[in-house]
ZAPAMI-908486 format. One line per field, with one value per residue (C-alpha): x negated, y negated, z. Coordinates in Angstrom, 1 decimal, decimal comma. Layout:
<rs>
east <- [X ...] $
north <- [Y ...] $
up <- [Z ...] $
</rs>
This chain:
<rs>
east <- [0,0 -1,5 0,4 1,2 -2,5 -2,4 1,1 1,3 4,0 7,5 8,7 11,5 12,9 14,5 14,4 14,4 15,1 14,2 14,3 18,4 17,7 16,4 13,1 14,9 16,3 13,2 11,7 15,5 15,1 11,7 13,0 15,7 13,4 11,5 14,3 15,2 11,7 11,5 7,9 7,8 10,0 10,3 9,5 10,0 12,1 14,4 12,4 10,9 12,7 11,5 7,7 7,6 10,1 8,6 6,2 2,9 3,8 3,9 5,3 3,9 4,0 7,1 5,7 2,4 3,8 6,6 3,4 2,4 4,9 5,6 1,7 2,1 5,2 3,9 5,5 4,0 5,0 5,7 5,2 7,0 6,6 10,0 10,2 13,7 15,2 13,0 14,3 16,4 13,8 12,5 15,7 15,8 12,6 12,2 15,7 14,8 13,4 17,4 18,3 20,7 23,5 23,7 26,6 24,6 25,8 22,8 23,2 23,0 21,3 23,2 22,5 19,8 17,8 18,2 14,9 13,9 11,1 9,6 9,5 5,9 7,0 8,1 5,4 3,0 5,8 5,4 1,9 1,0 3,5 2,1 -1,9 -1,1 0,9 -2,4 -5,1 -3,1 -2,3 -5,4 -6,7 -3,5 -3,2 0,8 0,2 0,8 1,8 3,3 6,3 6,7 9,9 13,2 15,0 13,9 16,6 17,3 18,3 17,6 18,3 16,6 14,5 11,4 12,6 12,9 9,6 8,5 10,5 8,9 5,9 6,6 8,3 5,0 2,4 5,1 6,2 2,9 4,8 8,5 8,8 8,2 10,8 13,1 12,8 13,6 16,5 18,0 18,2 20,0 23,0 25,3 22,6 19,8 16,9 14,8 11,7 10,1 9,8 11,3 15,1 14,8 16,6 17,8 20,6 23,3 26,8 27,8 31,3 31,5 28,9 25,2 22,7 22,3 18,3 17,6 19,8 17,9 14,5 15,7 15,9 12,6 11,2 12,6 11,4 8,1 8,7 9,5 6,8 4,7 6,1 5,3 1,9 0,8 1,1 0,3 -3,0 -3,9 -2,9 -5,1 -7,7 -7,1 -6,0 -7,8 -7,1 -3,6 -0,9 1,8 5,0 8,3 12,2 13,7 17,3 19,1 22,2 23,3 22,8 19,7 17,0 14,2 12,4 11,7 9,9 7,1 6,8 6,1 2,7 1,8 2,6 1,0 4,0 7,5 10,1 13,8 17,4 20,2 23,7 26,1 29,1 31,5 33,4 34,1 31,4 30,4 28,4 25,9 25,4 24,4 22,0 20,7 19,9 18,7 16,2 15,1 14,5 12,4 10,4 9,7 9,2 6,7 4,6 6,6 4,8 6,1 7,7 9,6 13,3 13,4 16,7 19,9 23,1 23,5 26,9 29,0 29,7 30,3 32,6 32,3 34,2 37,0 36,4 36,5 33,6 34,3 33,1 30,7 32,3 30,0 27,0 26,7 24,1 21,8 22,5 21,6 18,8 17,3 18,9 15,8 13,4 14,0 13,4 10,2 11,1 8,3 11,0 14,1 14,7 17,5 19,0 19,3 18,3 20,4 23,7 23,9 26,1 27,1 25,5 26,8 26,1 27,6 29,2 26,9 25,7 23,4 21,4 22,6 26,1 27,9 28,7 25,4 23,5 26,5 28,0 28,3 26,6 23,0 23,5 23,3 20,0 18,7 19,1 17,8 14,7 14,3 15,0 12,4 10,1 11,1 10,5 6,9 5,4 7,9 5,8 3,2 5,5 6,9 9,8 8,9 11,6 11,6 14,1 14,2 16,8 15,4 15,7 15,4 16,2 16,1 18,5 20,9 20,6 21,1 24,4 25,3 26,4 29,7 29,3 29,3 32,3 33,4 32,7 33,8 30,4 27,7 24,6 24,5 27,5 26,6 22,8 24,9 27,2 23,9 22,4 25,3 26,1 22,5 23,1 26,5 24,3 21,8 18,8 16,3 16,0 13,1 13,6 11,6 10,9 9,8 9,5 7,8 4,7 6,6 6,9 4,3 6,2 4,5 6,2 9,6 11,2 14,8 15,4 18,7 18,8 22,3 22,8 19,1 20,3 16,8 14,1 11,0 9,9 7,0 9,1 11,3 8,3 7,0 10,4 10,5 6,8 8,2 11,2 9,4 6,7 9,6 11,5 14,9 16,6 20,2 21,0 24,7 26,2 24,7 21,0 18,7 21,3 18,7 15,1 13,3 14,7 18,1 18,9 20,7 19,0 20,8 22,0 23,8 24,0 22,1 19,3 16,2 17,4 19,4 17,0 15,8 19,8 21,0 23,5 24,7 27,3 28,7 32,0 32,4 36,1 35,4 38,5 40,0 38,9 42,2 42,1 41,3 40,8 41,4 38,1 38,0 37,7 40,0 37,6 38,1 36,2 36,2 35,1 33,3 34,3 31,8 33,2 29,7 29,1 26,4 22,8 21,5 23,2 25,7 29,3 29,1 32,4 35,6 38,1 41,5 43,4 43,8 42,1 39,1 41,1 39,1 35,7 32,5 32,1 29,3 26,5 23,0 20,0 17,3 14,1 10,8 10,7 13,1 17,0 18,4 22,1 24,2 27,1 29,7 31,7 31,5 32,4 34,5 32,9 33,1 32,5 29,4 28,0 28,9 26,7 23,9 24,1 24,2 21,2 19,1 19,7 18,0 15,0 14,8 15,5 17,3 19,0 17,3 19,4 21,3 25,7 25,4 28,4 30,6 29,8 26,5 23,5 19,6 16,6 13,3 9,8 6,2 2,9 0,7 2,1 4,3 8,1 10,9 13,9 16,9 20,7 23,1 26,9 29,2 32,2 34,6 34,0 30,7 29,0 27,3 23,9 21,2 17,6 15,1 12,8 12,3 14,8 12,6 15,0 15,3 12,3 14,4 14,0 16,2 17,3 20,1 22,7 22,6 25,7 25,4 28,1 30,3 28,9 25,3 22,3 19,3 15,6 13,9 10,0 10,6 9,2 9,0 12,2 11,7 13,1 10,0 9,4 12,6 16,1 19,2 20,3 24,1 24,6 21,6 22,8 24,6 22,3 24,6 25,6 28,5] $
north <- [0,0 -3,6 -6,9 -9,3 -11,8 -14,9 -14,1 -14,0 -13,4 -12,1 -12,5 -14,8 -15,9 -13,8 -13,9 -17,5 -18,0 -21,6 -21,6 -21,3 -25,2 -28,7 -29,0 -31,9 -29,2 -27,6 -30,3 -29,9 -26,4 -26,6 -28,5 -27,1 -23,7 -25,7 -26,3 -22,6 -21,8 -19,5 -18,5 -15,8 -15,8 -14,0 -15,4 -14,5 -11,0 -12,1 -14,4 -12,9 -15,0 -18,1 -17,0 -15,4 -16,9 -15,9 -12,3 -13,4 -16,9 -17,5 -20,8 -20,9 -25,0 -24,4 -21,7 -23,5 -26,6 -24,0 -21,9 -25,7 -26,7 -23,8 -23,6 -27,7 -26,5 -23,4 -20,7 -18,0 -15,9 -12,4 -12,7 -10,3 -8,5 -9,3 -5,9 -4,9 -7,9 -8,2 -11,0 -11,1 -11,2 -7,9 -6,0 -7,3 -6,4 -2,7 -1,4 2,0 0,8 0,0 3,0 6,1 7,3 10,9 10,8 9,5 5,5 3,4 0,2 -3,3 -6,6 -8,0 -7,3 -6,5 -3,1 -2,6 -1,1 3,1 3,2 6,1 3,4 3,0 -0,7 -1,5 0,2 -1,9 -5,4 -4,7 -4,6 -7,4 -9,5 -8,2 -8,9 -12,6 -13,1 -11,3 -13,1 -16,7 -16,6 -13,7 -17,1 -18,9 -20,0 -18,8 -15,7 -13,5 -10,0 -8,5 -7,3 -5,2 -4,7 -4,6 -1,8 1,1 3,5 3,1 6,3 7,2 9,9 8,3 10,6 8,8 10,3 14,0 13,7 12,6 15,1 18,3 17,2 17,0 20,5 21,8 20,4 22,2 25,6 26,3 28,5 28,5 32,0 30,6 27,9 30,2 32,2 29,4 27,8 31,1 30,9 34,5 32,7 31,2 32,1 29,4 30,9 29,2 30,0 26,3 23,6 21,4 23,1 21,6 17,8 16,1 17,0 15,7 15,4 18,8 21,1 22,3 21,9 21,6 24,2 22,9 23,3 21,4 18,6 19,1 19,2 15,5 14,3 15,1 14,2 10,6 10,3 10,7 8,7 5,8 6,2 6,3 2,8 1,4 3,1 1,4 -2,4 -1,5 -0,6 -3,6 -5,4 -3,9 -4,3 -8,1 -8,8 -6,2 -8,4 -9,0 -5,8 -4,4 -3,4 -2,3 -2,7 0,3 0,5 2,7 5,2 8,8 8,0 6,7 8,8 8,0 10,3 7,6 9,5 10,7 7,1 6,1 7,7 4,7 1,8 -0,9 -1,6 0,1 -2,1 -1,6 -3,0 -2,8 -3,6 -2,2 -1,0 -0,6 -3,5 -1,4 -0,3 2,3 -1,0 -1,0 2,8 2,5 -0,7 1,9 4,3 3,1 1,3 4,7 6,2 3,3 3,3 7,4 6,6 4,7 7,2 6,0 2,5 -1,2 -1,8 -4,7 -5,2 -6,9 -7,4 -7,7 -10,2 -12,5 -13,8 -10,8 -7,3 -6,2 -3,3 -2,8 0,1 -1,3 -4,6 -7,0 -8,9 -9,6 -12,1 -11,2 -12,0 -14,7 -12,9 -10,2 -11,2 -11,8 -8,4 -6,8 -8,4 -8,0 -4,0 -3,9 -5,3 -3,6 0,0 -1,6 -4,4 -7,2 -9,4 -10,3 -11,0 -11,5 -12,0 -14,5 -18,0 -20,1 -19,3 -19,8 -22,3 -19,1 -15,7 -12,2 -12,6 -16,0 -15,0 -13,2 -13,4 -16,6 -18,0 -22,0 -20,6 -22,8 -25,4 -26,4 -26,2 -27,7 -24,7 -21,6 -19,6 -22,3 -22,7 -18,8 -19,2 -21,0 -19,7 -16,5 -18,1 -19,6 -16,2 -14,4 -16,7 -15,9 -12,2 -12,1 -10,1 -7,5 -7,1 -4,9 -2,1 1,1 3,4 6,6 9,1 12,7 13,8 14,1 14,4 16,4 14,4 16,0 13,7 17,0 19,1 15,8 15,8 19,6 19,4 16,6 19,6 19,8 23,9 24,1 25,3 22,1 18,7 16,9 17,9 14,5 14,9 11,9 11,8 14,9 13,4 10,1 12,2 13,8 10,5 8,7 11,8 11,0 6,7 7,6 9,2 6,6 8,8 7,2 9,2 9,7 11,4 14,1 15,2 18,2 18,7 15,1 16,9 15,0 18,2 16,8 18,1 17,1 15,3 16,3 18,0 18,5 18,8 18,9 19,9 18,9 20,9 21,2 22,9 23,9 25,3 27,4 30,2 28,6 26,1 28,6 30,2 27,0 26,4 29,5 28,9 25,4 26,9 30,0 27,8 25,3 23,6 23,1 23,0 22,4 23,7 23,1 24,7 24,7 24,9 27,2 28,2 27,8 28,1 25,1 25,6 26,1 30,1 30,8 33,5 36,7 38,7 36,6 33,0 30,7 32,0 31,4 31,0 34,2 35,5 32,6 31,5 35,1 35,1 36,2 34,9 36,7 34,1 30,2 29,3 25,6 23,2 20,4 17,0 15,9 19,4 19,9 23,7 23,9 25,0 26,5 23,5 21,6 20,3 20,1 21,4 20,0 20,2 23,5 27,6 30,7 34,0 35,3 38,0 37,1 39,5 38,0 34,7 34,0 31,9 28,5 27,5 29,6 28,9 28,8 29,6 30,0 32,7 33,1 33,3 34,3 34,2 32,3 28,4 27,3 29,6 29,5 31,6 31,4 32,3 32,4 29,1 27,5 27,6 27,8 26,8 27,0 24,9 26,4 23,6 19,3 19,4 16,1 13,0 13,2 16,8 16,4 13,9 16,5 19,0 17,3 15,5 19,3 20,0 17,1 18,1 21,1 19,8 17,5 14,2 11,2 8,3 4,8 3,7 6,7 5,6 2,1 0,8 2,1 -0,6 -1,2 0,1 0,2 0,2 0,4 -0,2 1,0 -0,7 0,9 -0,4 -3,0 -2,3 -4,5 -3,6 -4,5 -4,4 -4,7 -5,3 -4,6 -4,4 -6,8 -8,3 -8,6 -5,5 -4,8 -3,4 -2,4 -3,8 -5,6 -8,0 -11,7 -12,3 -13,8 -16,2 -18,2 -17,2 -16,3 -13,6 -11,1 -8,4 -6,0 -6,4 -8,2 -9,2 -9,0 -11,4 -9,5 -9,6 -11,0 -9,4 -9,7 -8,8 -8,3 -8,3 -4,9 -5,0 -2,9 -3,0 -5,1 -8,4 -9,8 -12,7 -12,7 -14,2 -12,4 -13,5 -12,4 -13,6 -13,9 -16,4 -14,9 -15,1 -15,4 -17,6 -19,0] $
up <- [0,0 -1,2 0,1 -2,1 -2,2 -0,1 1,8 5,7 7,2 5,9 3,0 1,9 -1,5 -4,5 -8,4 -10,0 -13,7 -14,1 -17,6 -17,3 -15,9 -17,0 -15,6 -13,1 -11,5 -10,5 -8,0 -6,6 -6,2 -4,8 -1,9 -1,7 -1,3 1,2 3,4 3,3 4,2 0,9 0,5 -2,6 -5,5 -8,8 -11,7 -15,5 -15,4 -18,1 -20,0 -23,5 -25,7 -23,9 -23,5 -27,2 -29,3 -32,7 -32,7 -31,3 -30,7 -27,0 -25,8 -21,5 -21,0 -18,9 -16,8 -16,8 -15,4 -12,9 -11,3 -10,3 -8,8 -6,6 -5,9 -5,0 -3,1 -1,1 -2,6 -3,8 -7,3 -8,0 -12,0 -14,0 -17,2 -18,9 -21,4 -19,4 -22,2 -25,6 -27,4 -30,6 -32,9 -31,9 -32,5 -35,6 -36,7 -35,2 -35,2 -34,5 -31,2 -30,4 -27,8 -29,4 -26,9 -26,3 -29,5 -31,8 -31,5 -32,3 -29,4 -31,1 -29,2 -26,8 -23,5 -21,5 -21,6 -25,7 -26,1 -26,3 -23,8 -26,3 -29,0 -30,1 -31,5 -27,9 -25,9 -28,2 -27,6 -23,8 -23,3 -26,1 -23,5 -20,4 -21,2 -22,2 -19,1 -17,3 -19,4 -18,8 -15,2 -13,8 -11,5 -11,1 -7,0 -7,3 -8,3 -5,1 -7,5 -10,4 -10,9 -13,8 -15,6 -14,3 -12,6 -14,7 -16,0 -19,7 -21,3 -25,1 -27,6 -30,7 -32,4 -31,4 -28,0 -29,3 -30,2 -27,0 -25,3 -27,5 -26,6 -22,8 -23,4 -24,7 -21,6 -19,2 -20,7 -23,3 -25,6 -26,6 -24,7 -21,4 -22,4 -23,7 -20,6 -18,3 -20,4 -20,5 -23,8 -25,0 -23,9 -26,3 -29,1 -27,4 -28,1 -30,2 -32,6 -33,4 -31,3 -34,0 -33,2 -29,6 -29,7 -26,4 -24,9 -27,3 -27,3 -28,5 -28,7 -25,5 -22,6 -22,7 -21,4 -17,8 -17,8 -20,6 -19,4 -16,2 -18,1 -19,9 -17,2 -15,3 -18,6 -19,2 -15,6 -16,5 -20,0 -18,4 -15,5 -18,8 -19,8 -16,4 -16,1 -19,9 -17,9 -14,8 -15,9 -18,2 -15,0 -12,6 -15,1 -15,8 -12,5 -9,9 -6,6 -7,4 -6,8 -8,6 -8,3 -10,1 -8,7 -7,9 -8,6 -6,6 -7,7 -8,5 -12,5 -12,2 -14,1 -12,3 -9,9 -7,2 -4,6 -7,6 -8,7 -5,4 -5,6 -8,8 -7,6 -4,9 -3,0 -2,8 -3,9 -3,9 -4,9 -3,1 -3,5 -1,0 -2,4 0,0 2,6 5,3 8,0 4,8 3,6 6,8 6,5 3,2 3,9 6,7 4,1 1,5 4,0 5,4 2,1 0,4 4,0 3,2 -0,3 0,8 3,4 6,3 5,7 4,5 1,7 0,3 -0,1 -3,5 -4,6 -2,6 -3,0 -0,4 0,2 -2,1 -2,1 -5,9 -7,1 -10,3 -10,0 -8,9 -10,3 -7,6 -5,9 -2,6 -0,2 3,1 5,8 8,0 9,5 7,0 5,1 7,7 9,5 6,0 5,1 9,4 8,9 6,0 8,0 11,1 8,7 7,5 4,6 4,8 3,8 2,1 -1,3 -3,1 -6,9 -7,5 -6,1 -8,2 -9,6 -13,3 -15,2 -18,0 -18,6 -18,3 -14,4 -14,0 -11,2 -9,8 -5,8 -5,6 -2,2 -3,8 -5,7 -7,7 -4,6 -4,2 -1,0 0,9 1,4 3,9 1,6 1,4 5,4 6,1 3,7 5,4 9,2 7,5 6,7 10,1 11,7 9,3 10,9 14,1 13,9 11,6 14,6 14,4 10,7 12,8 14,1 12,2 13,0 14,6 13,5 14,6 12,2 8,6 5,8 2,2 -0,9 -4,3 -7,1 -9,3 -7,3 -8,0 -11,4 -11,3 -9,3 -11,9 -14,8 -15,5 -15,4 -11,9 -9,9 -8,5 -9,8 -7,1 -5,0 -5,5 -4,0 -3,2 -0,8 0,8 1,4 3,0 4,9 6,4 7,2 8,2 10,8 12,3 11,9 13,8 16,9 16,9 16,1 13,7 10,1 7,7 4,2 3,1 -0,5 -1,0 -4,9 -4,6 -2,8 0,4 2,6 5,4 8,6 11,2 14,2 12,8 15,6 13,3 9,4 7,4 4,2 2,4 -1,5 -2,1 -5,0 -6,3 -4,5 -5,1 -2,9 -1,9 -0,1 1,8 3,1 4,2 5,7 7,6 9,0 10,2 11,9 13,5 14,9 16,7 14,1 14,1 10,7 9,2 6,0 3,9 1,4 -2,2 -0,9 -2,2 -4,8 -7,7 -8,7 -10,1 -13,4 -12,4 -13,0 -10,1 -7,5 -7,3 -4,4 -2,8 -1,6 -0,6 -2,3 -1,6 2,5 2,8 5,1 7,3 7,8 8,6 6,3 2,8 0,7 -1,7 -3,3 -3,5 -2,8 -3,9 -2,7 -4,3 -3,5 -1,2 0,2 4,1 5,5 9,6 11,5 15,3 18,1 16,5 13,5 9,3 6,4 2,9 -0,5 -0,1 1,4 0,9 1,6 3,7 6,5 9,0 8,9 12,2 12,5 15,4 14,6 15,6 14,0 12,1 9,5 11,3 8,1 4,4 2,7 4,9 8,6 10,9 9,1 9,9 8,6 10,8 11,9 14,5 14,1 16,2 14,7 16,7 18,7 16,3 15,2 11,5 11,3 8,0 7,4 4,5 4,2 4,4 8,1 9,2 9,9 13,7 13,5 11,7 13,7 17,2 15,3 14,5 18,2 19,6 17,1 17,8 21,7 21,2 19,3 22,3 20,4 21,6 19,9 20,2 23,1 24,7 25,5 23,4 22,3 19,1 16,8 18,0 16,2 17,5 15,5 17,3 15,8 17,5 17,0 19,9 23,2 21,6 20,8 19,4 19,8 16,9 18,2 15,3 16,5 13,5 15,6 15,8 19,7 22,1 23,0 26,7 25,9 28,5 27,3 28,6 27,0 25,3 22,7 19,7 18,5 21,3 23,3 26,7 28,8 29,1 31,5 30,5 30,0 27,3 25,6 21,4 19,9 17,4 14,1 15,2 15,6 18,6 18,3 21,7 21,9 24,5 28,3 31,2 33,4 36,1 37,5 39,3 37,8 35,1 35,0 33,8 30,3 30,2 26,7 23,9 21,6 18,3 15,5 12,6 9,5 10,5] $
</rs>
């Protein structure tokens, strides 16, 4: 990990597009940022057309005289590399670099992201753009660290992408036997004798052979790594002081193997945009903060993109307003799991654009609004808490993560489509959030499997998994471990043929069990379970072979027979759940589990509503207390609240909707008064 050159502190700011403004705007915006206490913003992600209007003519006088400013202003500049939008011209001239849909439609220009990363034309385009940016800038005092692209993800099925992908084929099989081996390819009359039959997995009649969708995806993984790798090296050789970085955009179609990735660049960055209004949007903000904090090796990373004063559905269609205070305990949620900052898109709203709408720290009111105040107490708060910079999150429990097994559940052969991986990975985390016990994410195909200090491990639908990591499993839970496996894990091997004799698989053994039918359920469906508790989604029809029943089904088909099952193995335990167990029930199990692996929440009995984030750095501890509930919260701590600089001996009282960071001491009075109420750090 490499922070950004010439940048104490936290960071503070989000992406600006000045070249959507007159340049009288800018001095108003670099005040403006000023006021906030902004210190690093994000220039150039959507700017191609501006900075090469016509092929190899760049026009930089703007950005020359922008860098100044900000440098004359204090700010620092993460400078991007604008490929995610090449500029009319472009299109125009290579129209085979446009991307292909999996039916065959060529896209047209228009948007952003109309470019086939497996183009040669736009592989040569991007780093042209990149090294003049590099060469122009290498010694400029704004320039803090690259930011390359913009939220990778693009899909193609042009052939310059077939091409790409046959190759790719050939470095992982060898020889069309091994290929046709793991494809399975005497089914349905796959099997095929030249590597030229092989295109990407195109709309056909029916439905696709799951491994080679499975395989198109790992590859365009690795295609667009490719993409990333091309200007990240240029950079590092222009520019060896200065790191570099990509956005990370987060969601189930995404085909981007994040926790690989991680290994290439200087600093994990990610975006993320809630997507829910109810309490589902903290949760969320909680995970997707542990995962880019394991992404990273368990150390900082930067939370580069969020929205500050909206919650966009695009589902649904609606963006809806954050409610006061909900910015700021988003942004502090990220930077209690690690963020060194908080960044946001964008800084100013735009007058037109695609995105005019979009979430903005000055929107359309100008900075006399609630949504510039809250801006600016963020900044001020940020300030506040820089020490808490030094600490990390010690987490004895970890959830798997396999992009792969996700993209393998994603194939419309399997016998439910209703199952997501990643709702059951979130209904594993939230479970753990819901007990207060601080999370980490493993990754096993990722090389990730370091378990040491993990005292507890769920696994939810690890779909795929190799024998190799079984074993190692079964070492970790014979030596002490304690591990949680669902349904759907171990199904598979790495290229998707599913394991025979019985489910789950690879795991038969170390669970105890054996399954021998699914008895998916449909996705309103609810089956009864002893103690009073639900299933959903899921049933498997299994006998026990060493494992003792935890919980039953009460009725339907399987009356009577086991749901929820313990093993203990060595010094360890191995539990298998066959079914999505209800919220509440869920988090009961996992409490009971987490008992036995001797684990603890944060803070032991805290409110409902209130959530507690601790970070370590040697003997020093902060403490984080997040009320999302709806009235004040009693919560027993001790310590100096950082805002305001007062001691404070438990309990303290958390305002509804605010937040309170405590520079942690021991528990004692000498010396100390009793602050009954921190005040509320909010943005009202």
């Amino acid at each position: 990990m490499r922070w950004p050159t010439g940048l104490d502190g936290l960071c503070y700011g989000g992406d600006y597009n000045p070249e959507q403004w007159p340049e009288s705007t800018w001095r108003d915006d670099v005040a403006l940022m000023r006021q906030a206490k902004v210190n690093l913003v994000t220039v150039g992600v959507f700017a191609w057309s501006r900075l090469e209007p016509r092929p190899g003519q760049y026009a930089v006088d703007w950005l020359d005289r922008l860098l100044d400013l900000l440098h004359a202003g204090g700010i620092k500049v993460v400078l991007a590399t604008p490929t995610a939008s090449p500029p009319p011209w472009f299109s125009l001239a290579h129209p085979d670099a446009l991307p292909v849909t999996a039916d065959g439609v060529r896209l047209h220009h228009g948007s952003r992201d109309t470019y086939c990363a497996a183009a040669p034309a736009y592989r040569d385009a991007a780093r042209a753009i990149a090294t003049m940016l590099a060469e122009r800038y290498r010694d400029h005092p704004a320039l803090a660290m690259w930011h390359v692209h913009n939220e990778y993800g693009t899909t193609c099925h042009c052939p310059h992408t077939a091409a790409a992908f046959r190759r790719w084929l050939r470095d992982r099989y060898g020889d069309l036997d091994t290929l046709n081996e793991a494809w399975t390819g005497a089914f349905w009359s796959q099997w095929y004798s030249d590597w030229t039959q092989i295109d990407t997995p195109r709309a056909t009649q029916y439905l696709t052979n799951p491994t080679q969708a499975l395989d198109f995806r790992r590859f365009w993984s690795d295609e667009l790594l490719a993409a990333y790798l091309d200007q990240r090296d240029l950079l590092r050789r222009i520019t060896p002081q200065v790191p570099v970085t990509t956005n990370y955009v987060l969601g189930d179609w995404v085909p981007v193997d994040h926790a690989r990735w991680s290994r290439e660049v200087d600093l994990v960055a990610i975006d993320h945009y809630p997507g829910e209004t109810d309490r589902r949007a903290e949760e969320q903000t909680a995970l997707a903060g542990d995962l880019a904090r394991s992404w990273s090796g368990r150390r900082p990373w930067l939370l580069m993109e969020s929205a500050p004063n909206l919650i966009h559905r695009y589902a649904e269609g609606v963006a809806y307003a954050k409610e006061p205070d909900r910015m700021l305990r988003h942004s502090i949620s990220h930077v209690a799991r690690g963020s060194r900052g908080a960044m946001f898109f964008q800084w100013r709203a735009p007058r037109g654009g695609a995105e005019a709408f979009h979430s903005a720290m000055v929107p359309h009111a100008g900075a006399d609004s609630r949504t510039f105040r809250a801006t600016v107490r963020l900044g001020e708060l940020l300030e506040q808490l820089a020490e808490t910079d030094a600490g990390q999150v010690p987490a004895q429990v970890a959830v798997g993560w396999d992009a792969a097994s996700g993209w393998a559940l994603q194939h419309p052969g399997l016998p439910s489509r209703h199952i997501a991986y990643a709702d059951e990975v979130a209904a594993a985390h939230r479970s753990l959030w819901r007990c207060g016990i601080p999370t980490d994410f493993v990754c096993p195909a990722a090389g990730q499997l370091d378990l040491t200090g993990y005292r507890m491990l769920v696994l939810p639908a690890l779909y795929l998994m190799s024998d190799e990591l079984a074993d190692d499993l079964g070492r970790w839970v014979h030596a002490g471990g304690h591990l949680v496996v669902s349904y759907l894990s171990g199904v598979a091997d790495l290229s998707a043929r599913v394991r025979l004799g019985g489910y789950p698989g690879a795991l038969r053994d170390l669970l105890g069990v054996r399954a021998e039918e699914f008895l998916p359920l449909g996705p309103d469906a609810a089956v009864a379970l002893t103690g009073g508790r639900t299933g959903r989604l899921w049933q498997e029809r299994f006998t026990l072979h060493g494992a003792d029943q935890v919980l039953a089904y009460r009725d339907g088909p399987l009356a009577g027979a086991p749901a929820v099952t313990r093993r203990r193995v060595g010094a360890g335990t191995a539990w298998y759940l066959s079914t999505r167990l209800d919220d509440n029930a869920y988090r009961d199990l996992l409490a009971v589990v987490a008992a036995e692996a001797r684990v603890a929440p944060v803070l032991p009995g805290v409110p409902a509503g209130v959530e507690a984030v601790r970070k370590v750095s040697g003997d020093r501890r902060w403490l984080f207390l997040f009320n999302h509930g709806p009235v004040a919260a009693e919560v027993d701590a001790w310590g100096e609240d950082l805002a305001s600089g007062e001691p404070v001996g438990g309990p303290v009282i958390v305002e509804a909707g605010a937040v309170v960071v405590l520079r942690e001491q021991a528990r004692s009075r000498r010396g100390r008064r009793r602050i009954a109420r921190v005040p509320a750090i909010g943005d009202h």
